[in-house]
Chimera marker file (.cmm) of the C-alpha trace (Angstrom):
<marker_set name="trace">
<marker id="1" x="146.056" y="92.390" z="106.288" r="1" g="1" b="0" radius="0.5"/>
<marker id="2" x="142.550" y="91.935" z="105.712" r="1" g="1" b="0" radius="0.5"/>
<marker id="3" x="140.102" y="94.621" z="105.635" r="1" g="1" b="0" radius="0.5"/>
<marker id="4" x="136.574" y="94.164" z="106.775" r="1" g="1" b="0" radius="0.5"/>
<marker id="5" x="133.274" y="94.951" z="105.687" r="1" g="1" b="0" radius="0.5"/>
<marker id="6" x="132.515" y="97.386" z="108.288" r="1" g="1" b="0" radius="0.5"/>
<marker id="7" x="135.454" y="99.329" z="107.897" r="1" g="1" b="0" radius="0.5"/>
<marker id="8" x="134.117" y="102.233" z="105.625" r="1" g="1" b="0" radius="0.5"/>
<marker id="9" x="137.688" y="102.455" z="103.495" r="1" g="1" b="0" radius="0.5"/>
<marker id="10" x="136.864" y="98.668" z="102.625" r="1" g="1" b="0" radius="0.5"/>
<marker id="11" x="136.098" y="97.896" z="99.170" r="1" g="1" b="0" radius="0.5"/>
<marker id="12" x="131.825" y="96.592" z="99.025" r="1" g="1" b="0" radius="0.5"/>
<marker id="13" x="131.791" y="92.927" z="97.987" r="1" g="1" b="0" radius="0.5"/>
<marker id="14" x="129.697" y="91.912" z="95.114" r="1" g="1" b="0" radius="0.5"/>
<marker id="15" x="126.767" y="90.672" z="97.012" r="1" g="1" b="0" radius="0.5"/>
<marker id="16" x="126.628" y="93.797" z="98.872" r="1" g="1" b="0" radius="0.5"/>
<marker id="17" x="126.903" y="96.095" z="95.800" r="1" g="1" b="0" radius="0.5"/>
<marker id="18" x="124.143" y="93.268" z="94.648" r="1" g="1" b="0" radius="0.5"/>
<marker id="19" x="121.984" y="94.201" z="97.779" r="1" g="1" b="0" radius="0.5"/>
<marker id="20" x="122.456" y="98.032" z="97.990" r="1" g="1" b="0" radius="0.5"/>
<marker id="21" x="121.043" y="98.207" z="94.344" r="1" g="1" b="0" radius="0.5"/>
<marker id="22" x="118.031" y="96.057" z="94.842" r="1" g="1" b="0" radius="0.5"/>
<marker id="23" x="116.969" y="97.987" z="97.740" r="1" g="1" b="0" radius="0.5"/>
<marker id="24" x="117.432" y="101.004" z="96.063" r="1" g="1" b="0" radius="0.5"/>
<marker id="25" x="115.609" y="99.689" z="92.952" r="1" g="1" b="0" radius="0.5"/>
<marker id="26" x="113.069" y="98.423" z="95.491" r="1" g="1" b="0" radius="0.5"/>
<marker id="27" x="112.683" y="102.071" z="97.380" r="1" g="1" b="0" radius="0.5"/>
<marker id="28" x="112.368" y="104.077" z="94.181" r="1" g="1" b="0" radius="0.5"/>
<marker id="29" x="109.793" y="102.116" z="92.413" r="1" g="1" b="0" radius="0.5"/>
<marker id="30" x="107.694" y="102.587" z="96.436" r="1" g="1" b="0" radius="0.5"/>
<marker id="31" x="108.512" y="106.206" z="95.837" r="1" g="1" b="0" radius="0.5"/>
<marker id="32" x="107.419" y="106.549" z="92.290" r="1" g="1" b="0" radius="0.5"/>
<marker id="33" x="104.195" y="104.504" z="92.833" r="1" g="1" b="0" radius="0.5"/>
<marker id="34" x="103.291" y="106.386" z="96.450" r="1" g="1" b="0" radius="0.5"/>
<marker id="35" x="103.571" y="109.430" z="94.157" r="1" g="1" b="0" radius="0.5"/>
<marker id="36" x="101.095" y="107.861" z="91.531" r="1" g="1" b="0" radius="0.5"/>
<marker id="37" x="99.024" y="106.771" z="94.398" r="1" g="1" b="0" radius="0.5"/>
<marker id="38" x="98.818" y="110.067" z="95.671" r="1" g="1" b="0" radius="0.5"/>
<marker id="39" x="98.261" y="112.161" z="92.539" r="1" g="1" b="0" radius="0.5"/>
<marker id="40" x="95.250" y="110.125" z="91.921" r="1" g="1" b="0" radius="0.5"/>
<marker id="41" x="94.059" y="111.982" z="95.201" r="1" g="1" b="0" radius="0.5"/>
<marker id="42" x="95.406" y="115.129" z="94.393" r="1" g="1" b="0" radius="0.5"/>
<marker id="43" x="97.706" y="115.231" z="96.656" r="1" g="1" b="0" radius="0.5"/>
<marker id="44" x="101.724" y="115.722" z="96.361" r="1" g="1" b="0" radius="0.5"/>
<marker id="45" x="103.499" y="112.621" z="98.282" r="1" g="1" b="0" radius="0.5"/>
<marker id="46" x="104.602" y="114.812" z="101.076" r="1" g="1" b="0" radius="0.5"/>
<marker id="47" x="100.524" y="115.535" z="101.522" r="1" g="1" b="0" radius="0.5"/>
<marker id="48" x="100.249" y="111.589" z="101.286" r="1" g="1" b="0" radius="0.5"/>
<marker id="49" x="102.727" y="111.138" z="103.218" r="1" g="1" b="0" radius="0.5"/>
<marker id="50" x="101.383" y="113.150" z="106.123" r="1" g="1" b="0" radius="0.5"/>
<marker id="51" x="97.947" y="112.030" z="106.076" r="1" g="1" b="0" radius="0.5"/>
<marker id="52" x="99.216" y="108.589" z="106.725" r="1" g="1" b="0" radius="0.5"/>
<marker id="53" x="100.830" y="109.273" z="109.549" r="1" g="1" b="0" radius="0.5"/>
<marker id="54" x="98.634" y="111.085" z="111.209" r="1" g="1" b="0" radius="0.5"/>
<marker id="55" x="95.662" y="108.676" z="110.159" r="1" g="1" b="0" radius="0.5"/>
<marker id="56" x="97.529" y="106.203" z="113.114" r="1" g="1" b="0" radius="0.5"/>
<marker id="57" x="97.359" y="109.328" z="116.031" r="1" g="1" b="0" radius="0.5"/>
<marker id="58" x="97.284" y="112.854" z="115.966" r="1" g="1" b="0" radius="0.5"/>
<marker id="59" x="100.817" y="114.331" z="116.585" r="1" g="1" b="0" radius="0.5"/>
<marker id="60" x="102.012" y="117.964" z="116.909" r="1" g="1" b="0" radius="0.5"/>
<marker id="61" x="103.820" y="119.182" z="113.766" r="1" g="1" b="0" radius="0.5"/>
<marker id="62" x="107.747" y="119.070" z="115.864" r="1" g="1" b="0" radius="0.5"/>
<marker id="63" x="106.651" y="114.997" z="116.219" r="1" g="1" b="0" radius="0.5"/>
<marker id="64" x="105.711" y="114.820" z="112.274" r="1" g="1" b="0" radius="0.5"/>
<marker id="65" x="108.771" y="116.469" z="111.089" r="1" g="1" b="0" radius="0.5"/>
<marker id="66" x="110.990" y="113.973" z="113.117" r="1" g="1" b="0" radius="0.5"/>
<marker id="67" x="109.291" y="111.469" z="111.747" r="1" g="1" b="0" radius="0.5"/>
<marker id="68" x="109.311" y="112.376" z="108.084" r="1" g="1" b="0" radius="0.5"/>
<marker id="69" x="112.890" y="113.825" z="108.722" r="1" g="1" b="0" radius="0.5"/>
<marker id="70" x="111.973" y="116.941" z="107.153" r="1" g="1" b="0" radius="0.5"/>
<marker id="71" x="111.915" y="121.016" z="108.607" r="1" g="1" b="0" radius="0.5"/>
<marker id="72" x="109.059" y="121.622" z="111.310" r="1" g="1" b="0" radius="0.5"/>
<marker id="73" x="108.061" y="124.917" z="108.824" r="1" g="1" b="0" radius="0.5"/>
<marker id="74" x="107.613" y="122.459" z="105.656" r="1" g="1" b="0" radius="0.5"/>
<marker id="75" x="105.450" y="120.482" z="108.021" r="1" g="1" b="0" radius="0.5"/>
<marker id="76" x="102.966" y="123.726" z="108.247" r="1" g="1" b="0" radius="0.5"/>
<marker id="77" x="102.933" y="124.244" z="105.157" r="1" g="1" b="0" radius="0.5"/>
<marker id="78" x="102.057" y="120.404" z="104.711" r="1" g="1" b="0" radius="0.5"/>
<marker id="79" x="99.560" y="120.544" z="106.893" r="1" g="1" b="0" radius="0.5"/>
<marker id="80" x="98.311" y="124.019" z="106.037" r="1" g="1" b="0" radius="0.5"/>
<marker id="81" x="97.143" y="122.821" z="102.663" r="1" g="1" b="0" radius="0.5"/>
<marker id="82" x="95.361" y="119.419" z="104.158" r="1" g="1" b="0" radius="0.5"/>
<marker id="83" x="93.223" y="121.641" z="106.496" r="1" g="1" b="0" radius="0.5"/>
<marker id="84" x="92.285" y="123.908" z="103.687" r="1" g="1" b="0" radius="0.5"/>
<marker id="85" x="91.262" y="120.333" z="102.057" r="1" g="1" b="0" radius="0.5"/>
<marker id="86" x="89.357" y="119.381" z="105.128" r="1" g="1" b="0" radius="0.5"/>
<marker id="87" x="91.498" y="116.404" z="105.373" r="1" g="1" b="0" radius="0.5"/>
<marker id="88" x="93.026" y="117.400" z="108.896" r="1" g="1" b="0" radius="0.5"/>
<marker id="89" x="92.752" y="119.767" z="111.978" r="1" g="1" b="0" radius="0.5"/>
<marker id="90" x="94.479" y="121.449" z="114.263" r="1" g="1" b="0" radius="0.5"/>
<marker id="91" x="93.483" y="121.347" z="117.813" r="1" g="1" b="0" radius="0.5"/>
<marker id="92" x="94.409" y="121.145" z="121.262" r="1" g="1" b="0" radius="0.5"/>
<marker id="93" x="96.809" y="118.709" z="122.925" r="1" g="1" b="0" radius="0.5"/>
<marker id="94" x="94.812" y="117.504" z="125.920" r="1" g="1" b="0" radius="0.5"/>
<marker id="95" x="97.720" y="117.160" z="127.664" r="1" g="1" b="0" radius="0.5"/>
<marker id="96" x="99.261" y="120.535" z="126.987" r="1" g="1" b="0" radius="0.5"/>
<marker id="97" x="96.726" y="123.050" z="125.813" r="1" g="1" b="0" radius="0.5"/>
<marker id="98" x="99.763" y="125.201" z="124.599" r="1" g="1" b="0" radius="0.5"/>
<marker id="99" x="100.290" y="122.315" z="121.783" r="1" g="1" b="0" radius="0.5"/>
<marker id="100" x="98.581" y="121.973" z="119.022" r="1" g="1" b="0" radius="0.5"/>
<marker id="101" x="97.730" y="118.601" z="117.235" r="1" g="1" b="0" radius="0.5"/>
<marker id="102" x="97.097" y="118.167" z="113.788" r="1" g="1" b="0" radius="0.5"/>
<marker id="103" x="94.858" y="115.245" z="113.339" r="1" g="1" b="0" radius="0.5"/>
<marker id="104" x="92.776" y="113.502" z="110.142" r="1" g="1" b="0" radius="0.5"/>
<marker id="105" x="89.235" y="114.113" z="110.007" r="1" g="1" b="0" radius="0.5"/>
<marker id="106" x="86.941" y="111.883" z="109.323" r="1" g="1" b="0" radius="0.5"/>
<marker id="107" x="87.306" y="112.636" z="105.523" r="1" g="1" b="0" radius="0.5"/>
<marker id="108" x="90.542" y="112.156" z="105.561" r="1" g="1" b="0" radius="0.5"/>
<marker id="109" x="90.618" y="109.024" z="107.189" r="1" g="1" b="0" radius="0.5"/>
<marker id="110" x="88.887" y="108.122" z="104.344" r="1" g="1" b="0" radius="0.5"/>
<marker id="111" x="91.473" y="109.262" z="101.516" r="1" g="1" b="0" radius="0.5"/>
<marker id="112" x="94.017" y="107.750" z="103.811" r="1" g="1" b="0" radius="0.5"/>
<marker id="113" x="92.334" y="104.418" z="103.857" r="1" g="1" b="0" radius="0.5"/>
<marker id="114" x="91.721" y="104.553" z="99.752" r="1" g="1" b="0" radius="0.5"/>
<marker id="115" x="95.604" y="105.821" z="99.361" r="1" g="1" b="0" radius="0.5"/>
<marker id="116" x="96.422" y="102.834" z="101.156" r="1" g="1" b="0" radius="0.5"/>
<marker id="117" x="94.268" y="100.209" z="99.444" r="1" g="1" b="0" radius="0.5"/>
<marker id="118" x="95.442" y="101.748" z="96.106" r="1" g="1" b="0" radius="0.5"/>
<marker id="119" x="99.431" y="101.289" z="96.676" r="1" g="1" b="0" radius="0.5"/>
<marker id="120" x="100.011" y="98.185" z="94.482" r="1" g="1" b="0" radius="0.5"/>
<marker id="121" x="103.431" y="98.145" z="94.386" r="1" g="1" b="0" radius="0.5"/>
<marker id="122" x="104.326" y="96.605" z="97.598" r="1" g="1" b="0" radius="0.5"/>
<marker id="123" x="101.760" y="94.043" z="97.701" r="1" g="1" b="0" radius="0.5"/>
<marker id="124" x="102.210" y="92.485" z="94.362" r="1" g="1" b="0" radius="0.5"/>
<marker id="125" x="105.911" y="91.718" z="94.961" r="1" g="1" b="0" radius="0.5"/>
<marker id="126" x="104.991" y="90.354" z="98.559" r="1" g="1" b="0" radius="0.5"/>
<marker id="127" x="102.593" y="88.624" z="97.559" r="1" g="1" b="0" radius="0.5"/>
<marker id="128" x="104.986" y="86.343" z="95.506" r="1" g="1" b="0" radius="0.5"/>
<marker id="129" x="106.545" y="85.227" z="99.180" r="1" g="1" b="0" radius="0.5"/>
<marker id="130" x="105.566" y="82.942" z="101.459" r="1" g="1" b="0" radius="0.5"/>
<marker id="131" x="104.155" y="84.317" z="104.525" r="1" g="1" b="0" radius="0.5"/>
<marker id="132" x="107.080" y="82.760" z="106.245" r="1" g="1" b="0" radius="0.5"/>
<marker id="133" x="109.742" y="84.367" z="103.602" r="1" g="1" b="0" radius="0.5"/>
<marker id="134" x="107.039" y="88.040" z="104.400" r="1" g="1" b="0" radius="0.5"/>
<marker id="135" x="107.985" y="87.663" z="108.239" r="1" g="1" b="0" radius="0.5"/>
<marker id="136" x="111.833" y="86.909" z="107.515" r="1" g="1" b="0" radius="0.5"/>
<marker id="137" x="112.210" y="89.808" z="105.551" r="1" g="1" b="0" radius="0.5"/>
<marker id="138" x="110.552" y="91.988" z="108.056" r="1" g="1" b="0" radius="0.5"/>
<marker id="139" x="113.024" y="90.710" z="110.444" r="1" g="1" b="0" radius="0.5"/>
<marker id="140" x="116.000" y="91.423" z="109.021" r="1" g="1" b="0" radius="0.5"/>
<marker id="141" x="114.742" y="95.012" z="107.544" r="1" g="1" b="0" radius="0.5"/>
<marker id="142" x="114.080" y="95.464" z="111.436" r="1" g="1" b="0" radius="0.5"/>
<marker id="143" x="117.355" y="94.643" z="112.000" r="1" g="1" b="0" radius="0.5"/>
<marker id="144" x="118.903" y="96.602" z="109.311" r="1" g="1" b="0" radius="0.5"/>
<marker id="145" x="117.162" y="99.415" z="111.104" r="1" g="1" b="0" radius="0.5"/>
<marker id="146" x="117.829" y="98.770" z="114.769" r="1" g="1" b="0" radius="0.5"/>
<marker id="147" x="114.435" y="98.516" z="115.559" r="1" g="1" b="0" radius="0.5"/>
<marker id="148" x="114.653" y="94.329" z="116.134" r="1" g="1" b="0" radius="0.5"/>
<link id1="1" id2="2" r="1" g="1" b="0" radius="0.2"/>
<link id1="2" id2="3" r="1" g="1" b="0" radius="0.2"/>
<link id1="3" id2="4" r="1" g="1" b="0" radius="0.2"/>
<link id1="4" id2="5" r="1" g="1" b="0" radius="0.2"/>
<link id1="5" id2="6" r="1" g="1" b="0" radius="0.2"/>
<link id1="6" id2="7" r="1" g="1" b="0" radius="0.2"/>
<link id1="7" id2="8" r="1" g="1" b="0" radius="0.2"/>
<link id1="8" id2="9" r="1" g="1" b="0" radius="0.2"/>
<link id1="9" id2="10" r="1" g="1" b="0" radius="0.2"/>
<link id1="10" id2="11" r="1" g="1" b="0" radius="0.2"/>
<link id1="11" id2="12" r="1" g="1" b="0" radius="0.2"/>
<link id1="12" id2="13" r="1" g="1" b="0" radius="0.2"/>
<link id1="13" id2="14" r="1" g="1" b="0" radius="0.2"/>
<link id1="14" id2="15" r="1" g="1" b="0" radius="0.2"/>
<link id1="15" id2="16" r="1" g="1" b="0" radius="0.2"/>
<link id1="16" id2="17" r="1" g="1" b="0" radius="0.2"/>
<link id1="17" id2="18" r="1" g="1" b="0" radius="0.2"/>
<link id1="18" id2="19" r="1" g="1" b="0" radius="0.2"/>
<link id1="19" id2="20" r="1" g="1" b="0" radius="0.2"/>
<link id1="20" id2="21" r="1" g="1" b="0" radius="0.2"/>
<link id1="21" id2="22" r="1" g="1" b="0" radius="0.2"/>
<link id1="22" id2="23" r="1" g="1" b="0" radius="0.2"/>
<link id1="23" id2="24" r="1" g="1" b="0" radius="0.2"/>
<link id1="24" id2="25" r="1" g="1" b="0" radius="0.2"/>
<link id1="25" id2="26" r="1" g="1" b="0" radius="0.2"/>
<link id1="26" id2="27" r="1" g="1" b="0" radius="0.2"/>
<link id1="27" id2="28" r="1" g="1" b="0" radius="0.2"/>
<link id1="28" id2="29" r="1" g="1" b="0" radius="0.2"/>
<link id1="29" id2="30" r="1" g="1" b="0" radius="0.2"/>
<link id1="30" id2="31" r="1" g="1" b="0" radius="0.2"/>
<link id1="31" id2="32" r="1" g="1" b="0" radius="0.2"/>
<link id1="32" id2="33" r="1" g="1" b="0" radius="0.2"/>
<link id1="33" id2="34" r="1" g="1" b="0" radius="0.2"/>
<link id1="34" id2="35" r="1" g="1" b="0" radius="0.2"/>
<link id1="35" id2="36" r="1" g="1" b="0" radius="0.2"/>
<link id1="36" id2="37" r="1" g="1" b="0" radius="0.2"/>
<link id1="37" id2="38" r="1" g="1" b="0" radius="0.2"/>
<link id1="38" id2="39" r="1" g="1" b="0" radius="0.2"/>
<link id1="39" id2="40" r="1" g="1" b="0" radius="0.2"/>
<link id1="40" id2="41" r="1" g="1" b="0" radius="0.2"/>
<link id1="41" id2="42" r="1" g="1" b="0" radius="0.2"/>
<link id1="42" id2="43" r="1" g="1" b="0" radius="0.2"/>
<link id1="43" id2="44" r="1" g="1" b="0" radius="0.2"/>
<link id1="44" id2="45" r="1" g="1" b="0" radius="0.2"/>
<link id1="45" id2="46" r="1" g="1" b="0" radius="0.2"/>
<link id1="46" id2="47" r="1" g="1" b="0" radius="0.2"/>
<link id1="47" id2="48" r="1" g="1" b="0" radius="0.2"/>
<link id1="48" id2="49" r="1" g="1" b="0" radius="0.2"/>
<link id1="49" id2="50" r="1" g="1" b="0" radius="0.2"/>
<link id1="50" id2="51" r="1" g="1" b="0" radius="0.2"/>
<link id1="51" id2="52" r="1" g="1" b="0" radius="0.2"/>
<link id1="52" id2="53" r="1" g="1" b="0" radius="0.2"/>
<link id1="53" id2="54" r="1" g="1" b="0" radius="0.2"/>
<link id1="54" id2="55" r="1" g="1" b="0" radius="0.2"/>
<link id1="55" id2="56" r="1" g="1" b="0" radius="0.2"/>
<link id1="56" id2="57" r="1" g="1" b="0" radius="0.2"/>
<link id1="57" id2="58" r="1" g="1" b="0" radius="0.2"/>
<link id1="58" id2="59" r="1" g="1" b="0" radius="0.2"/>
<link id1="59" id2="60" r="1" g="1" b="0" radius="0.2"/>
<link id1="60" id2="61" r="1" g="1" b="0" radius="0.2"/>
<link id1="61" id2="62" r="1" g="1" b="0" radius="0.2"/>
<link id1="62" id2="63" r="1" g="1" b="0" radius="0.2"/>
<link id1="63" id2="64" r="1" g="1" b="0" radius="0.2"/>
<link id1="64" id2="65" r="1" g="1" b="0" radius="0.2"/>
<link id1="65" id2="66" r="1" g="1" b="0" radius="0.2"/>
<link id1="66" id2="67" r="1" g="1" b="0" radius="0.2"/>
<link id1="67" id2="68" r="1" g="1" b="0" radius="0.2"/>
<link id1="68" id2="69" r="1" g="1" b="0" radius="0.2"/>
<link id1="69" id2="70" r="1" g="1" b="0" radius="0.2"/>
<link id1="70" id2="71" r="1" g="1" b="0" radius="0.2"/>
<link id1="71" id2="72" r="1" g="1" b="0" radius="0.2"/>
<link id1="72" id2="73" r="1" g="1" b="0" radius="0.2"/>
<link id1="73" id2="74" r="1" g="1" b="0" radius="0.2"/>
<link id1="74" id2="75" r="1" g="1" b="0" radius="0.2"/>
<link id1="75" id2="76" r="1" g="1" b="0" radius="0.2"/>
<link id1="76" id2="77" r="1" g="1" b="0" radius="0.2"/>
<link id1="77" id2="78" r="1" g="1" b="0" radius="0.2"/>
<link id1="78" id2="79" r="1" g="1" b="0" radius="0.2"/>
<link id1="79" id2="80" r="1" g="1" b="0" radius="0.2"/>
<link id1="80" id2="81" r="1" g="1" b="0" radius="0.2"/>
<link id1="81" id2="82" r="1" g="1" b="0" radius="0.2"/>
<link id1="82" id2="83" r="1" g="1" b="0" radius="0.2"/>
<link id1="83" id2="84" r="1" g="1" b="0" radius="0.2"/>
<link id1="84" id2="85" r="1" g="1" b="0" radius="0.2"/>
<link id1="85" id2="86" r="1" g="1" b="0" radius="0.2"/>
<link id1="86" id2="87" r="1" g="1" b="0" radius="0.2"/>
<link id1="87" id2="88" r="1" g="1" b="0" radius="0.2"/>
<link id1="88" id2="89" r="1" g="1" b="0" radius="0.2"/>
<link id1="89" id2="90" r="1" g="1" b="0" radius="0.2"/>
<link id1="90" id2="91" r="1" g="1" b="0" radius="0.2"/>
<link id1="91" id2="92" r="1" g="1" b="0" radius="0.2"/>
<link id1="92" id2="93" r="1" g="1" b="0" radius="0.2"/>
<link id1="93" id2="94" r="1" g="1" b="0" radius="0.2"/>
<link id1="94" id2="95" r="1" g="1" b="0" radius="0.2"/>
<link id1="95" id2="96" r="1" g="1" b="0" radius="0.2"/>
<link id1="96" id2="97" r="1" g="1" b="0" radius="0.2"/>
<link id1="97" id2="98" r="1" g="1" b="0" radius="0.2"/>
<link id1="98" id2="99" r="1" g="1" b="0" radius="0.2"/>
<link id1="99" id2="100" r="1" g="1" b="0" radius="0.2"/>
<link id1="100" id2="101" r="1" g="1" b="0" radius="0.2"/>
<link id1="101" id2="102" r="1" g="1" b="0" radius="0.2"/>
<link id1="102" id2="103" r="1" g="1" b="0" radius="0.2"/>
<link id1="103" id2="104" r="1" g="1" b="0" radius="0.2"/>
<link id1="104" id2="105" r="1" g="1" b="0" radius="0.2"/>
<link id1="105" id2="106" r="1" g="1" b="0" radius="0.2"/>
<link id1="106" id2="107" r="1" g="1" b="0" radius="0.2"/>
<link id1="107" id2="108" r="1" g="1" b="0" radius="0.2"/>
<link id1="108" id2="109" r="1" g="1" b="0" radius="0.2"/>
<link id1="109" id2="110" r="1" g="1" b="0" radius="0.2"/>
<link id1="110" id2="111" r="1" g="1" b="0" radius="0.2"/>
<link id1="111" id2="112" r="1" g="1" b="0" radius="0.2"/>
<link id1="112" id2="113" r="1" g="1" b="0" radius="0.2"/>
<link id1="113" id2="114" r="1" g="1" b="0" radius="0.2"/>
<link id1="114" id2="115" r="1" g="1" b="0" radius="0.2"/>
<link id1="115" id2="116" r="1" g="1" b="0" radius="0.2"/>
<link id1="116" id2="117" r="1" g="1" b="0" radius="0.2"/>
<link id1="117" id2="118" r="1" g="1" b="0" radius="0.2"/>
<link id1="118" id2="119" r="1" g="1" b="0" radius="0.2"/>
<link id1="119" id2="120" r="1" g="1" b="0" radius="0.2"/>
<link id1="120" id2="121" r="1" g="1" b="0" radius="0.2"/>
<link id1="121" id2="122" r="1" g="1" b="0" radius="0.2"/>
<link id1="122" id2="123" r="1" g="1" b="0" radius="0.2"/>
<link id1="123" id2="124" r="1" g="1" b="0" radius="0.2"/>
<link id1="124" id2="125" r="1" g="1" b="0" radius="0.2"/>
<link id1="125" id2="126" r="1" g="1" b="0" radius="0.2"/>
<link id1="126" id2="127" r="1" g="1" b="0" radius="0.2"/>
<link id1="127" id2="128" r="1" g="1" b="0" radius="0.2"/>
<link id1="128" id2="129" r="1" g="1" b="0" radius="0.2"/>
<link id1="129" id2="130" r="1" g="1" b="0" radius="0.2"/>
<link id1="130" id2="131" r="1" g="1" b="0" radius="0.2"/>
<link id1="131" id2="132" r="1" g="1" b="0" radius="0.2"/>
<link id1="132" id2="133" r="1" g="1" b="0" radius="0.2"/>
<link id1="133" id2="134" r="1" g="1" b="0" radius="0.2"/>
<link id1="134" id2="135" r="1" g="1" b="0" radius="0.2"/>
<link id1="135" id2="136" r="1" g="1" b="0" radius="0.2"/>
<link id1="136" id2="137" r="1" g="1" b="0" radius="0.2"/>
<link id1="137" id2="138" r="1" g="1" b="0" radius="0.2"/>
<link id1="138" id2="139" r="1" g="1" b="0" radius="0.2"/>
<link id1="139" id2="140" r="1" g="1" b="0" radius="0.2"/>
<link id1="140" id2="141" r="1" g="1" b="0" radius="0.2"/>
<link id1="141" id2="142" r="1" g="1" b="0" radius="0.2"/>
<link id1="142" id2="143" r="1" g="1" b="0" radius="0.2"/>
<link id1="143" id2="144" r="1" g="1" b="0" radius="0.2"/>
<link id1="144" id2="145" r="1" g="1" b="0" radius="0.2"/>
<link id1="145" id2="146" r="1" g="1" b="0" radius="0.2"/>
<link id1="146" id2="147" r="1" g="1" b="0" radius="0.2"/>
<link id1="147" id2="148" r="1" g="1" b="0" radius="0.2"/>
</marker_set>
């Protein structure tokens, strides 16, 4: 009887071992220079990561902790500390006035923009592929996702 790969009892094969360990190789040397990135701005990477997201739309703190897969109250806290910074707001949802939005100012659009443009990391090792090789890994990370 042959067991196969998707069966969760199976043992991995030793490409797939291969794989799981570059991505995770791959993911923790993103984390530890987003963390670099963002110390440079004094920020903590949760901070970072925050500001980032809501430097593409404004979202209501329920939305950001979905996103970031994190608790709603470590979201306030989050956010708390970035409006003490004058790096976000709070205000109205115009479509619900009962929500509340937190959204970058203008200043911190900036530090989003110059946390951005200061993540090496991921652009030196992309830039060593093609831009063909680029959109076939984006595919099949899509795909790995569900989001193809």
């Amino acid at each position: 009887m042959t067991q196969h790969s998707h069966d969760p009892a199976a043992p991995a094969d030793a490409l797939t071992v291969e794989v799981v360990e570059l991505i995770g190789t791959v993911v923790a040397r993103y984390h530890e220079e987003y963390e670099h990135a963002a110390a440079r701005h004094a920020l903590t990477g949760a901070q970072a990561r925050v500001l980032a997201l809501l430097s593409r739309e404004p979202m209501p703190m329920r939305r950001i902790a979905q996103q970031l897969k994190c608790e709603p109250s470590n979201v306030t806290g989050i956010v708390d500390r970035l409006e003490a910074r004058g790096l976000v707001e709070r205000r109205p949802d115009p479509d619900d006035r009962r929500v509340k939005l937190a959204a970058v100012t203008d200043e911190g659009m900036g530090t989003a923009g110059r946390l951005r443009a200061s993540l090496n990391f991921a652009r030196e090792p992309l830039a060593a592929l093609s831009a063909e090789d680029r959109g076939v890994l984006r595919d099949l990370l899509r795909r790995m996702l569900g989001t193809a």
